[in-house]
DSSP file (Angstrom, degrees, kcal/mol; ACC not computed):
  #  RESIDUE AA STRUCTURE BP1 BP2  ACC     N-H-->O    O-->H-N    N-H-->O    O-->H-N    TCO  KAPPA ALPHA  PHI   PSI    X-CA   Y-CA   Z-CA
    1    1 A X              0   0    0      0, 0.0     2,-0.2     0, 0.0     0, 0.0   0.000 360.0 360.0 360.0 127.0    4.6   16.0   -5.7
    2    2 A X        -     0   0    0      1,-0.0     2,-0.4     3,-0.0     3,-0.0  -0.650 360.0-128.1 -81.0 146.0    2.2   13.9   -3.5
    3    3 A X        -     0   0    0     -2,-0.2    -1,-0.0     1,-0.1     0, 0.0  -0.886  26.8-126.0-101.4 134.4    0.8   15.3   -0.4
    4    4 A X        -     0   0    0     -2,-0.4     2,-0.5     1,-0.1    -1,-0.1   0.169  24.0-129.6 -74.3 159.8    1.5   12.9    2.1
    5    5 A X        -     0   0    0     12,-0.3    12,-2.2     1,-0.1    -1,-0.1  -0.903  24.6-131.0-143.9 153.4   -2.0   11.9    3.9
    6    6 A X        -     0   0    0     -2,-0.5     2,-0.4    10,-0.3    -1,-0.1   0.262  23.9 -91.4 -56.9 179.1   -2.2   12.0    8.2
    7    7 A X        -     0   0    0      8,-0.2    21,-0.3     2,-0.2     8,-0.3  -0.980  33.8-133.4-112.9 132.6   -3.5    9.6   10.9
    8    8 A X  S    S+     0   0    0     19,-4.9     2,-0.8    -2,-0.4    20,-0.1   0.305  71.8 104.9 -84.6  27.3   -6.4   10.5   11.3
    9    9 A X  S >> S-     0   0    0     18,-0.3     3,-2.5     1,-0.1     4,-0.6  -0.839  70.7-129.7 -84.7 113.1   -6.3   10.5   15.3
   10   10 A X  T 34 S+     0   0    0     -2,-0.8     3,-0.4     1,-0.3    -1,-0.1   0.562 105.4  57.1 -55.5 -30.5   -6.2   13.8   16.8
   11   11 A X  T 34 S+     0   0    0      1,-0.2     3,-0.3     2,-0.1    -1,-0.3   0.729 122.5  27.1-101.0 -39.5   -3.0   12.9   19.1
   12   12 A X  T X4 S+     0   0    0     -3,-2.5     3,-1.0     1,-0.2    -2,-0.2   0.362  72.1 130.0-123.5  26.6   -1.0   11.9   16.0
   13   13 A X  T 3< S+     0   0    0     -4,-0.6    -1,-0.2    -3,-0.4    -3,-0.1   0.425  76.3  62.8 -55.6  -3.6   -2.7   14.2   13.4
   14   14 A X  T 3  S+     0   0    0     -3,-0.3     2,-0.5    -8,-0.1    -1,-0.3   0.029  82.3  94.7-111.9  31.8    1.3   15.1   12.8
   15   15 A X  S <  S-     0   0    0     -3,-1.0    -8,-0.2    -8,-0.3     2,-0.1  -0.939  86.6-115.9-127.2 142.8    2.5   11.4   11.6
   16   16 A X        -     0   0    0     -2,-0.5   -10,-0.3   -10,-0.1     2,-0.3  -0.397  41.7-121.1 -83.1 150.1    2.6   10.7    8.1
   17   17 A X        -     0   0    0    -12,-2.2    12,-0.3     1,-0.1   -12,-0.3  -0.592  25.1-170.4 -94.2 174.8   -0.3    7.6    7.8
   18   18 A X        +     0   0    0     10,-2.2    30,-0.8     1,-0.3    31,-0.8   0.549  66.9  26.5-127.2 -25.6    0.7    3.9    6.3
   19   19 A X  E     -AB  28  47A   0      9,-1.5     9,-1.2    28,-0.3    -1,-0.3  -0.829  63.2-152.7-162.1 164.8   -2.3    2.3    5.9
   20   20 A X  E     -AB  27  46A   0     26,-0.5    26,-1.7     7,-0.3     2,-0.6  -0.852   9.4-149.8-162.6 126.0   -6.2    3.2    5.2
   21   21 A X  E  >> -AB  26  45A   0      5,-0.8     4,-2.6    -2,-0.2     5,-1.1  -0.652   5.7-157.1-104.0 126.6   -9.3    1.1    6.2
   22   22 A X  T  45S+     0   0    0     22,-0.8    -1,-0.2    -2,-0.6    23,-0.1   0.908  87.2  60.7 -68.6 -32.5  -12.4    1.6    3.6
   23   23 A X  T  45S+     0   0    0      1,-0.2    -1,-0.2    21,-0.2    22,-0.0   0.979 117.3  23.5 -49.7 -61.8  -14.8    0.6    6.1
   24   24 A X  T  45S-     0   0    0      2,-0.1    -2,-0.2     1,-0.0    -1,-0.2   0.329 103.5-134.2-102.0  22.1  -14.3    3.0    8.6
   25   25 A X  T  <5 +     0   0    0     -4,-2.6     2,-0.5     1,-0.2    -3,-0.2   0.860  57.3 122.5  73.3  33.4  -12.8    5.6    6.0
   26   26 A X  E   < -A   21   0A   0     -5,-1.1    -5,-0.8     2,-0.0     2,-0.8  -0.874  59.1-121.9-145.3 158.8  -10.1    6.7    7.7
   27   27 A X  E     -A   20   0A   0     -2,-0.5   -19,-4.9    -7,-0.2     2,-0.4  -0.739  32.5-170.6 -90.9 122.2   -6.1    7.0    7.6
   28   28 A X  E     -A   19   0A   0     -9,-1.2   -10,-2.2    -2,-0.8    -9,-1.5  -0.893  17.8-127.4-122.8 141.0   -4.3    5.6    9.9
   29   29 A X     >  -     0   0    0     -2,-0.4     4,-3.4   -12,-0.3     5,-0.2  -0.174  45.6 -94.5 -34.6 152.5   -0.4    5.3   11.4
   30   30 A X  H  > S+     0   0    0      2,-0.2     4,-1.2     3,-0.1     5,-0.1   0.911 129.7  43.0 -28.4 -60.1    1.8    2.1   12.1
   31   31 A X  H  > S+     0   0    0      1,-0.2     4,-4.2     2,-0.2     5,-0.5   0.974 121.5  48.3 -73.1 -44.5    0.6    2.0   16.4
   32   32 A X  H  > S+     0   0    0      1,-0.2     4,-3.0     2,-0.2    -1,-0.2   0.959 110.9  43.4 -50.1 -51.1   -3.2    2.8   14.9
   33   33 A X  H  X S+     0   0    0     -4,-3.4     4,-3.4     2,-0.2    -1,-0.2   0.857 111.0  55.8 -54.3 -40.4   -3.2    0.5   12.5
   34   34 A X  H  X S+     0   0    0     -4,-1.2     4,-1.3     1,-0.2    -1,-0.2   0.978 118.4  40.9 -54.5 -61.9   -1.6   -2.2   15.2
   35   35 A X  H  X S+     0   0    0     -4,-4.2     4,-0.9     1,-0.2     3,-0.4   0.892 110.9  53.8 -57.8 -32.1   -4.6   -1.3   17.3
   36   36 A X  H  X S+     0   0    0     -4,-3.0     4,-2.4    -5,-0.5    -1,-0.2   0.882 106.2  51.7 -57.7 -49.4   -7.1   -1.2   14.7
   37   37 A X  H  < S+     0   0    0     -4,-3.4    -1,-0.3     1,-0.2    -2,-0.2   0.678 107.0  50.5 -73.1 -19.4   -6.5   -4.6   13.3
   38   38 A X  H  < S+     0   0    0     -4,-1.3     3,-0.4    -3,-0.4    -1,-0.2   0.703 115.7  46.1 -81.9 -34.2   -6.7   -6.3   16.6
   39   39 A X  H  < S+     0   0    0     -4,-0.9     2,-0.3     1,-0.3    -2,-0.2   0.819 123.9  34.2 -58.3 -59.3  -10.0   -4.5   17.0
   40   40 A X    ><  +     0   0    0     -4,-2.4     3,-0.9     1,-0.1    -1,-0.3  -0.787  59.5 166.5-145.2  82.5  -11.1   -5.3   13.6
   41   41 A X  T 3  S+     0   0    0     -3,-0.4    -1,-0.1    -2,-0.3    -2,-0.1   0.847  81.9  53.9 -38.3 -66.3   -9.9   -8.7   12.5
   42   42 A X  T 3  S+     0   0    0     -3,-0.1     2,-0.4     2,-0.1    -1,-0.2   0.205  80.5  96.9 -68.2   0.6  -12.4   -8.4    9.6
   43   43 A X  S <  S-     0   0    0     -3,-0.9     2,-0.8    -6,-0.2    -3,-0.1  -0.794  70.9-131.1-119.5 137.8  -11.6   -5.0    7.7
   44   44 A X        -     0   0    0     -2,-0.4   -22,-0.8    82,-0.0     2,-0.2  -0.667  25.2-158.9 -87.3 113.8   -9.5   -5.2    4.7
   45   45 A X  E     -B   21   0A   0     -2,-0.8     2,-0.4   -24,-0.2   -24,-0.2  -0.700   4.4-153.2 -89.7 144.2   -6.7   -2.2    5.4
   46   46 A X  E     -B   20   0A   0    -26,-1.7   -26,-0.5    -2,-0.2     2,-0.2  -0.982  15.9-124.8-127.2 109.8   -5.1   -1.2    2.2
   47   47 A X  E >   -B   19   0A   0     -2,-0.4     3,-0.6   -28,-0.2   -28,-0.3  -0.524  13.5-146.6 -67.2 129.5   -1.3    0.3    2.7
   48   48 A X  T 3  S+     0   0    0    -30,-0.8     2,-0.4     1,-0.3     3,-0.3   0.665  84.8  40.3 -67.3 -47.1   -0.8    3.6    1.3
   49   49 A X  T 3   +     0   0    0    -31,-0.8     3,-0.4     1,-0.2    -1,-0.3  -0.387  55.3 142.5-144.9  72.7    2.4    3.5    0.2
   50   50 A X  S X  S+     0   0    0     -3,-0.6     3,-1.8    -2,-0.4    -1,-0.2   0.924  77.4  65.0 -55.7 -48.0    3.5    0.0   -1.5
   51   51 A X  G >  S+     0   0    0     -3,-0.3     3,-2.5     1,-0.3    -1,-0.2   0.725  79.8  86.0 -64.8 -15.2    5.8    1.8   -4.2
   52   52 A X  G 3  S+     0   0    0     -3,-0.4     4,-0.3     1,-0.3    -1,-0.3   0.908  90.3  49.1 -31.2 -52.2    7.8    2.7   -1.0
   53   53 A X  G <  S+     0   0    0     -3,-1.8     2,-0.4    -4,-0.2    -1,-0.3   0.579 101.5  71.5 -60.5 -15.9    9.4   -0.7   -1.7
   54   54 A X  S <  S-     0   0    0     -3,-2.5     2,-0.1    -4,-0.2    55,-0.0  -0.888  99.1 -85.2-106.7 131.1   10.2   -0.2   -5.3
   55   55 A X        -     0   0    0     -2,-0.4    21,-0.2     1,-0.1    -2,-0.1  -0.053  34.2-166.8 -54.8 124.8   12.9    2.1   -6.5
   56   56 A X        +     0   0    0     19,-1.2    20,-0.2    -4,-0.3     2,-0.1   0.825  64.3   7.1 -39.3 -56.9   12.2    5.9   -7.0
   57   57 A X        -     0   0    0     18,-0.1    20,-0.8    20,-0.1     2,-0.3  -0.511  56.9-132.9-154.6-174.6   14.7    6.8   -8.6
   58   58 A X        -     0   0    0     18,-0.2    20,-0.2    -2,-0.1    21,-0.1  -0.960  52.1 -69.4-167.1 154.1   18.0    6.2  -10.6
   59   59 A X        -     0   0    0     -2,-0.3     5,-0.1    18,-0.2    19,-0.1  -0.252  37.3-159.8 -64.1 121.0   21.6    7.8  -10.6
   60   60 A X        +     0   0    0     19,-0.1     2,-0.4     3,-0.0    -1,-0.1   0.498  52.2 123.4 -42.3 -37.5   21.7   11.7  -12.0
   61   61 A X    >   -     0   0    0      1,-0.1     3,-0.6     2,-0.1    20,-0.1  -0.338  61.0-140.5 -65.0 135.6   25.0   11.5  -12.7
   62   62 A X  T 3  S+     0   0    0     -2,-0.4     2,-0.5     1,-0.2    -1,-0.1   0.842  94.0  27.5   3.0 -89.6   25.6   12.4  -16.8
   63   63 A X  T 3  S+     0   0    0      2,-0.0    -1,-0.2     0, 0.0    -2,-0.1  -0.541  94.9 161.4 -95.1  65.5   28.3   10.1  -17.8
   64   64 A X    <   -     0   0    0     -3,-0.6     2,-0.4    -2,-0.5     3,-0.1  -0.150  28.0-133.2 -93.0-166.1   27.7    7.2  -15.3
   65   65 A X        -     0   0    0      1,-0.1    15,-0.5     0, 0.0    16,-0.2  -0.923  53.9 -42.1-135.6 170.7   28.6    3.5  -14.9
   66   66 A X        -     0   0    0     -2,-0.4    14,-0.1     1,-0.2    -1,-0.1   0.195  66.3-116.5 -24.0 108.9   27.0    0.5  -14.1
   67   67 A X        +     0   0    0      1,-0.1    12,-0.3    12,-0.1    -1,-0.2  -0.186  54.3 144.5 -61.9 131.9   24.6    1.1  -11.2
   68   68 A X        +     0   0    0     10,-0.6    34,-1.7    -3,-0.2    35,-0.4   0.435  39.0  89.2-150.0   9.7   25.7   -0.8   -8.3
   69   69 A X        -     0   0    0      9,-0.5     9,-2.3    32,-0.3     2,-0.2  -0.833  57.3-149.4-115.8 142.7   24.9    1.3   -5.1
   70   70 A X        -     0   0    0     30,-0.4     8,-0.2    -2,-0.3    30,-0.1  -0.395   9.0-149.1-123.9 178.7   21.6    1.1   -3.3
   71   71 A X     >> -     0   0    0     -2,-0.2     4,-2.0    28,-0.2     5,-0.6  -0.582  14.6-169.6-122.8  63.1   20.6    4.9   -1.3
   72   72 A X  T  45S+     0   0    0     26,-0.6    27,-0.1     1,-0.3    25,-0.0   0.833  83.1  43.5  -5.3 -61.7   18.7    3.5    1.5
   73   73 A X  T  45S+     0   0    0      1,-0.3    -1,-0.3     2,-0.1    26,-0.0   0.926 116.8  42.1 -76.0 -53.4   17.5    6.7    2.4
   74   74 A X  T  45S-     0   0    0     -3,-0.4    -2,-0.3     2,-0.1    -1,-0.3   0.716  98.3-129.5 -51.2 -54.5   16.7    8.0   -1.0
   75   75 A X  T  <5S+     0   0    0     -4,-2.0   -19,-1.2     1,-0.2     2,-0.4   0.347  72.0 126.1  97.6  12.3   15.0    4.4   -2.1
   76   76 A X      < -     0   0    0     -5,-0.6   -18,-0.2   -21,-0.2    -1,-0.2  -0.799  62.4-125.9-109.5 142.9   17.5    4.9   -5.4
   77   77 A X        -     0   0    0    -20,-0.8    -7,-0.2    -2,-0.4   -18,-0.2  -0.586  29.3-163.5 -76.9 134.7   20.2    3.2   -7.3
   78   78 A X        -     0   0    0     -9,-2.3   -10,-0.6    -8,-0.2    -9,-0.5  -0.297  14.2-125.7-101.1-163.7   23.3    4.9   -7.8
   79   79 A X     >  -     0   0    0    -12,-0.3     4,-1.0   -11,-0.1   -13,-0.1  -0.715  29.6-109.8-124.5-172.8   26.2    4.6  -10.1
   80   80 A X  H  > S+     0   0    0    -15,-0.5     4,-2.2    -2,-0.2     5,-0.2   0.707 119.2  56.7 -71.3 -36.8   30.3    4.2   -9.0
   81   81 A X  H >> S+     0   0    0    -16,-0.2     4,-1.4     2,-0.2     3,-1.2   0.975 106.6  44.8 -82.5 -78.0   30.7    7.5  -10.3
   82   82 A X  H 3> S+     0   0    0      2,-0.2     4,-3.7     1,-0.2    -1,-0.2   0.791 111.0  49.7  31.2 -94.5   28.2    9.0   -8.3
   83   83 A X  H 3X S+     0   0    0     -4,-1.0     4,-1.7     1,-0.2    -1,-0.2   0.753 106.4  59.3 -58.6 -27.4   29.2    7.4   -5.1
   84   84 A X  H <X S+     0   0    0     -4,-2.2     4,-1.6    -3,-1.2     5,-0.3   0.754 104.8  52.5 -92.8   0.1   32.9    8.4   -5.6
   85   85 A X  H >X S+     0   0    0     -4,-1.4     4,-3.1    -5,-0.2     3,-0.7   0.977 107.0  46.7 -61.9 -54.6   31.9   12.0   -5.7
   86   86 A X  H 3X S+     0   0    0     -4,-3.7     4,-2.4     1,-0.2     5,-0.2   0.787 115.6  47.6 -84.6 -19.4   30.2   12.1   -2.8
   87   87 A X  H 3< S+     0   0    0     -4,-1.7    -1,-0.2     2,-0.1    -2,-0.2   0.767 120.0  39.0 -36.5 -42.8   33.1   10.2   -1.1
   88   88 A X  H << S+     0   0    0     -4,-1.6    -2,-0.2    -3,-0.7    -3,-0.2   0.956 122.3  45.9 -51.4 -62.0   35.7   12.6   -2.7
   89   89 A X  H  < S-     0   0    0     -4,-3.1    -3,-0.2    -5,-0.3    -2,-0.1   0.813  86.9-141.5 -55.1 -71.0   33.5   15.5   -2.1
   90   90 A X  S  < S+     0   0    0     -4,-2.4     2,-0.3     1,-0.3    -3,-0.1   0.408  84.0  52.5  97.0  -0.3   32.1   15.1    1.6
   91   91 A X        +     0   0    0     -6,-0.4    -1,-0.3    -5,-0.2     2,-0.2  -0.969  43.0 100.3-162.0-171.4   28.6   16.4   -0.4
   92   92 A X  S >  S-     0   0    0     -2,-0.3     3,-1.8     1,-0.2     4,-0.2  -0.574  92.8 -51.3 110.6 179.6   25.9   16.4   -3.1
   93   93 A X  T 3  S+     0   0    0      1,-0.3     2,-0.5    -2,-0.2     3,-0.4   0.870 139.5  40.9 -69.3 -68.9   22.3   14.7   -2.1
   94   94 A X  T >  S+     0   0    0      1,-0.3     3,-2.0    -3,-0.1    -1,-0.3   0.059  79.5 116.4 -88.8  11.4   23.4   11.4   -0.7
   95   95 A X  T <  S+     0   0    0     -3,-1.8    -1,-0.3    -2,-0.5    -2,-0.1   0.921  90.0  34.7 -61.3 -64.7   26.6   12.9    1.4
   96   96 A X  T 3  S+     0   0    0     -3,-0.4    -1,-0.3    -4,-0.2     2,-0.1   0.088 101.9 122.5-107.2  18.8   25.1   11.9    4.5
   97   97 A X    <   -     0   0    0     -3,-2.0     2,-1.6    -2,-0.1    -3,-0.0  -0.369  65.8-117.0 -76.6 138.6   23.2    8.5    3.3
   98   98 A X        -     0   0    0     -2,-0.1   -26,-0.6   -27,-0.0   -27,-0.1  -0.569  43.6-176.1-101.9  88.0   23.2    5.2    4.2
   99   99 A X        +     0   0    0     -2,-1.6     2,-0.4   -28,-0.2   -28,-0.2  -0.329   9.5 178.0 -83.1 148.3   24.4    3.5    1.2
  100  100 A X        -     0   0    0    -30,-0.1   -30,-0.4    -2,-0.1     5,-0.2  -0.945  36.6 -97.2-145.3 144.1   24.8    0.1    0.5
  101  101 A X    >>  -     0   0    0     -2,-0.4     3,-3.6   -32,-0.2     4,-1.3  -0.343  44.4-113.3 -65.3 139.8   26.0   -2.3   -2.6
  102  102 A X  H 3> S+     0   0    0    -34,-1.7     4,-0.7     1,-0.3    -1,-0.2   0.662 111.3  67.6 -22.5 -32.3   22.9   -3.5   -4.5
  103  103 A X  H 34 S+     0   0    0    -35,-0.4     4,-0.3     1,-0.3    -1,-0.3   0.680  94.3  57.1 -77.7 -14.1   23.6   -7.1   -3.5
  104  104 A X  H <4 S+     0   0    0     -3,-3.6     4,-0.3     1,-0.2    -1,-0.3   0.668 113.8  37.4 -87.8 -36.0   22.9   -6.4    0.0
  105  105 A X  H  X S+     0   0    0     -4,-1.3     4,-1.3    -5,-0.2    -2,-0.2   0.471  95.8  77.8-120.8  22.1   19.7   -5.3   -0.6
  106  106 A X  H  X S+     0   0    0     -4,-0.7     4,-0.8     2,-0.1    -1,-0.2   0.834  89.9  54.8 -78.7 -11.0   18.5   -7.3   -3.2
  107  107 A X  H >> S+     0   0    0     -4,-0.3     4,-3.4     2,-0.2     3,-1.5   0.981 114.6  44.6 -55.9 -86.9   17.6  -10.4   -1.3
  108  108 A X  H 3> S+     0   0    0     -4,-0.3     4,-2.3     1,-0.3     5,-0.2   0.837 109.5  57.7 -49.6 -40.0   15.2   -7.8    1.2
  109  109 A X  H 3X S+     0   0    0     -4,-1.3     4,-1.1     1,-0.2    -1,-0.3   0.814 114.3  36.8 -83.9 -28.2   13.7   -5.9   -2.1
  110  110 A X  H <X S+     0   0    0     -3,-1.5     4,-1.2    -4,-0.8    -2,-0.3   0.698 113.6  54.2 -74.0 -36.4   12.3   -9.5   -3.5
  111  111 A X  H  X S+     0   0    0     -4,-3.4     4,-2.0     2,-0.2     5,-0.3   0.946 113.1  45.6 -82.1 -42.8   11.4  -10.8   -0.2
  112  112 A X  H  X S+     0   0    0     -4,-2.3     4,-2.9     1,-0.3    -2,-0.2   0.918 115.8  46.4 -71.2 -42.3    9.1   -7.2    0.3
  113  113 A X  H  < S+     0   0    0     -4,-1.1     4,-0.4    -5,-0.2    -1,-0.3   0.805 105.1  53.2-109.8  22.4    7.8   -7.4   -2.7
  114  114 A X  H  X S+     0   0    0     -4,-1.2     4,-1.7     2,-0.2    -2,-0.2   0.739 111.8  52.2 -44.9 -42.9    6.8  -11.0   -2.6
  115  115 A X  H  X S+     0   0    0     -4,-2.0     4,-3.3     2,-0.2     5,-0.2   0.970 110.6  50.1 -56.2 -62.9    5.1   -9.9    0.7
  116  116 A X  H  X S+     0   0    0     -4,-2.9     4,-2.0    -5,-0.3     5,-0.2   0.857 109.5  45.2 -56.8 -19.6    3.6   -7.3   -1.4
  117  117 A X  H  4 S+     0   0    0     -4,-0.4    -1,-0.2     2,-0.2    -2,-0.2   0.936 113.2  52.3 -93.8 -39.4    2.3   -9.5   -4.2
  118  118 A X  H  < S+     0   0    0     -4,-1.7     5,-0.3    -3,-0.2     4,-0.2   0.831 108.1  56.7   2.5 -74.3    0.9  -12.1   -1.5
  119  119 A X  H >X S+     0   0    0     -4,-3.3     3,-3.5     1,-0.2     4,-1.9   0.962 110.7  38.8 -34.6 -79.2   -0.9   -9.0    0.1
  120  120 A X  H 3X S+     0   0    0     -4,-2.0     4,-1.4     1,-0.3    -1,-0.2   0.606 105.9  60.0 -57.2  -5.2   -2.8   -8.1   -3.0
  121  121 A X  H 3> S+     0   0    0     -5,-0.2     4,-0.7     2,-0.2    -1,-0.3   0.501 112.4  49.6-104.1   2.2   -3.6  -11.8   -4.1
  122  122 A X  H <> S+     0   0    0     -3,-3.5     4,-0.7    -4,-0.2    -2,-0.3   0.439 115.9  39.2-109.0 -23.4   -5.5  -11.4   -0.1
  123  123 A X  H  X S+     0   0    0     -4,-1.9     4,-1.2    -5,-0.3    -3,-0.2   0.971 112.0  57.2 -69.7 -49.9   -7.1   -8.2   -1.2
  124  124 A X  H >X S+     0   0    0     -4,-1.4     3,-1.1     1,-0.2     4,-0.6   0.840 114.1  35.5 -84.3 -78.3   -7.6   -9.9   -4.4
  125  125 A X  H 3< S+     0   0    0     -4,-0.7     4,-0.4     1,-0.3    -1,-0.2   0.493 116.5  61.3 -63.9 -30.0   -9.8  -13.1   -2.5
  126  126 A X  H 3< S+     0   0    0     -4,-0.7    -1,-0.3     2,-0.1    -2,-0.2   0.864 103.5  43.6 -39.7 -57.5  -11.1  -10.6   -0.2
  127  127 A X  H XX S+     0   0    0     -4,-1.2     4,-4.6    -3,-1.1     3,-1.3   0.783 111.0  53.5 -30.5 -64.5  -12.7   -8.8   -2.6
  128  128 A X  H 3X S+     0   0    0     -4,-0.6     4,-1.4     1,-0.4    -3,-0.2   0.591 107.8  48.1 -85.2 -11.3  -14.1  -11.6   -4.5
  129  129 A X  H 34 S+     0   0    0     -4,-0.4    -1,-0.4     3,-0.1    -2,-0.2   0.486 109.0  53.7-119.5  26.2  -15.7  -13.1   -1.9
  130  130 A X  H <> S+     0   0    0     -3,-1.3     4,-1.4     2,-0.1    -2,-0.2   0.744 112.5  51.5 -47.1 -71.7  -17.3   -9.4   -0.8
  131  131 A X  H  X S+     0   0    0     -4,-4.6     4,-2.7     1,-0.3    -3,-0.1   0.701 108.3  46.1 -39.2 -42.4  -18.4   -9.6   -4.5
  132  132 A X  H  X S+     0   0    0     -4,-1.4     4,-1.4     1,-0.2    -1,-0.3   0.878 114.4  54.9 -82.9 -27.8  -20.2  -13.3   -4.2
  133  133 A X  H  > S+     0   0    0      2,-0.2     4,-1.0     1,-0.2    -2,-0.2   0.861 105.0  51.3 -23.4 -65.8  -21.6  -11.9   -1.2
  134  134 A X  H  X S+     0   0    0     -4,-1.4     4,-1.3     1,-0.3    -1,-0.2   0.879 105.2  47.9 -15.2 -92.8  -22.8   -9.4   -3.0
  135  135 A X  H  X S+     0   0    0     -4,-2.7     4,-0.7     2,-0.2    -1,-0.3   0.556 111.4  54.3 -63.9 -14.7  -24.6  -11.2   -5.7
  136  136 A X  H >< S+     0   0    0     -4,-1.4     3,-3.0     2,-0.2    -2,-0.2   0.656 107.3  54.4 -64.3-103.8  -26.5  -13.8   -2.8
  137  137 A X  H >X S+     0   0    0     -4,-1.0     3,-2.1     1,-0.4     4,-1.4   0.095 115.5  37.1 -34.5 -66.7  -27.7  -10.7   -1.1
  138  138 A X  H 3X S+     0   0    0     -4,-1.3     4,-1.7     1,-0.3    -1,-0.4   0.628 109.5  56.2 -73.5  -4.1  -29.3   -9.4   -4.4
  139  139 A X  H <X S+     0   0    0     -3,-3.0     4,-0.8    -4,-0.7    -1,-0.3   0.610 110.1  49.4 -82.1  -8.3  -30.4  -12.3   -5.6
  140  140 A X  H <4 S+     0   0    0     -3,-2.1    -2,-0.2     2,-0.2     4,-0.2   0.822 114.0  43.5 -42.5 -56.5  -32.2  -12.5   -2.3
  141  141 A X  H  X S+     0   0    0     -4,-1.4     4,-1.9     1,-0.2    -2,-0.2   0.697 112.1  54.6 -49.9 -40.1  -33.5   -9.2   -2.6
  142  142 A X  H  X S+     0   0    0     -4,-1.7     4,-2.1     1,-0.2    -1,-0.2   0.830 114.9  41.7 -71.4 -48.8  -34.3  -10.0   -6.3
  143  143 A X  H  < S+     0   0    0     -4,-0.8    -1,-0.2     2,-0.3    -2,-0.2   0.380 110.1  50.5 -87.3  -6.3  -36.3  -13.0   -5.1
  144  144 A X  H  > S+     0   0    0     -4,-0.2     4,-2.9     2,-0.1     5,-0.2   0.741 113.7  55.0 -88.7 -40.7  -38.3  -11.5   -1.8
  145  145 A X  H >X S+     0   0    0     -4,-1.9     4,-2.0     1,-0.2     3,-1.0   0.977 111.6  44.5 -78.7 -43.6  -39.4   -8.5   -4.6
  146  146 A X  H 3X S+     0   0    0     -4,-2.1     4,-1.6     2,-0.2    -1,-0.2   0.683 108.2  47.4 -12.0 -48.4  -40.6  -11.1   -6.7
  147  147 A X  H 34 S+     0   0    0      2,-0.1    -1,-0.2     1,-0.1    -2,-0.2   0.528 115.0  55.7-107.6   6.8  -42.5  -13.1   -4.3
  148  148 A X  H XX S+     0   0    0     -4,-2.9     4,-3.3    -3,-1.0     3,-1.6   0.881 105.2  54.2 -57.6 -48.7  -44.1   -9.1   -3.1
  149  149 A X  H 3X S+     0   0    0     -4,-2.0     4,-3.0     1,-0.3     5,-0.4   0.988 109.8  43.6 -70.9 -50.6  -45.0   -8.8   -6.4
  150  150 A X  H 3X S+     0   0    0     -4,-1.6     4,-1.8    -5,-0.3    -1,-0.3   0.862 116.8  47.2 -56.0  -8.5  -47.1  -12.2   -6.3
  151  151 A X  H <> S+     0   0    0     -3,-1.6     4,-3.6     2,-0.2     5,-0.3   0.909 112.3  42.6-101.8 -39.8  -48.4  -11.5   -3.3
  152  152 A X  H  X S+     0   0    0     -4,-3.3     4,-2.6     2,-0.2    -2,-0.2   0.931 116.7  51.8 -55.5 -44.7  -49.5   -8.1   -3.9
  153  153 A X  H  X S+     0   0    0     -4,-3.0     4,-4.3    -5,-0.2     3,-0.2   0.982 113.1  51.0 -12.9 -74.1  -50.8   -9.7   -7.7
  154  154 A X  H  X S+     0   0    0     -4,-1.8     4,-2.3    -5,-0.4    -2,-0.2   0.926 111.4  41.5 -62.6 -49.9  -52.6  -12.4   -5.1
  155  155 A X  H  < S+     0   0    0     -4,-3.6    -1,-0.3     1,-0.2    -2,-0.2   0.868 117.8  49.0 -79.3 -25.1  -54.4   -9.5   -2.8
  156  156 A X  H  < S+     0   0    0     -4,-2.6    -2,-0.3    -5,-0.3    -1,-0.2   0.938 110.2  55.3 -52.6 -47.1  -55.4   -7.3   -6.4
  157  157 A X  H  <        0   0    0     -4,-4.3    -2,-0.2     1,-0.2    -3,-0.1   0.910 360.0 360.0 -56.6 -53.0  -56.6  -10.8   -7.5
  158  158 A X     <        0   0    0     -4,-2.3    -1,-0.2     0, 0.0    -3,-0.1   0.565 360.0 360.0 -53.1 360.0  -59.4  -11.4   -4.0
């Protein structure tokens, strides 16, 4: 079981966090993060919990049938079988759930993770041009200790 990670702001140190910026190291909530980014246009914030979007889980029951029921709450497909229990029933995990057929939410579950794949192809180009950064910066470095060495060379030479 993962433990579930804070915002790191003393006021909301009891709210699960969404998002974490590597610059300034820290975990943040939805309203932080809203503030943060406005703050700091330039810091790549990385969301904590993409798989949210992706299903969890899958129907328990034993003998089931074609899954065709979404669990909103759960983030899992269910079967028929399944869903007419807990109708029958009035109980079992999902009694009180807001279930919905698969077709209703497949439209929303491609559009999120298109979003998601879009995100990471901006992390992706983020990165890489951190990286060429990167490599000027030392090849700068590379080329100032180089033209030390000559000069220090030049003042052993006199």
């Amino acid at each position: 079981m993962e433990v579930q990670k804070k915002c790191f702001k003393e006021e909301h140190k009891e709210i699960d966090a969404i998002s974490f910026c590597p610059e300034c190291r820290i975990t943040m909530c939805n309203k932080c993060e809203n503030i943060h980014s406005s703050f700091f246009k330039n810091h790549n914030i990385f969301k904590l919990n993409i798989e949210e979007d992706i299903f969890t889980g899958f129907c328990k029951e034993k003998e089931h049938f074609k899954l065709k029921y979404y669990c909103k709450d759960h983030n899992q497909l269910i079967c028929a079988a399944w869903f007419a229990k807990i109708n029958k029933k009035g109980d079992g995990q999902h009694k009180d759930c807001d279930i919905c057929e698969i077709e209703e939410i497949k439209e929303e579950k491609k559009n999120k993770l298109k979003e998601n794949i879009k995100y990471l192809e901006n992390v992706e180009n983020q990165l890489n041009e951190n990286m060429n950064e990167l490599k000027e910066i030392f090849e700068k470095i590379e080329k100032e200790k180089d033209d030390l060495k000559l000069q220090i060379q030049n003042i052993f030479t006199k």
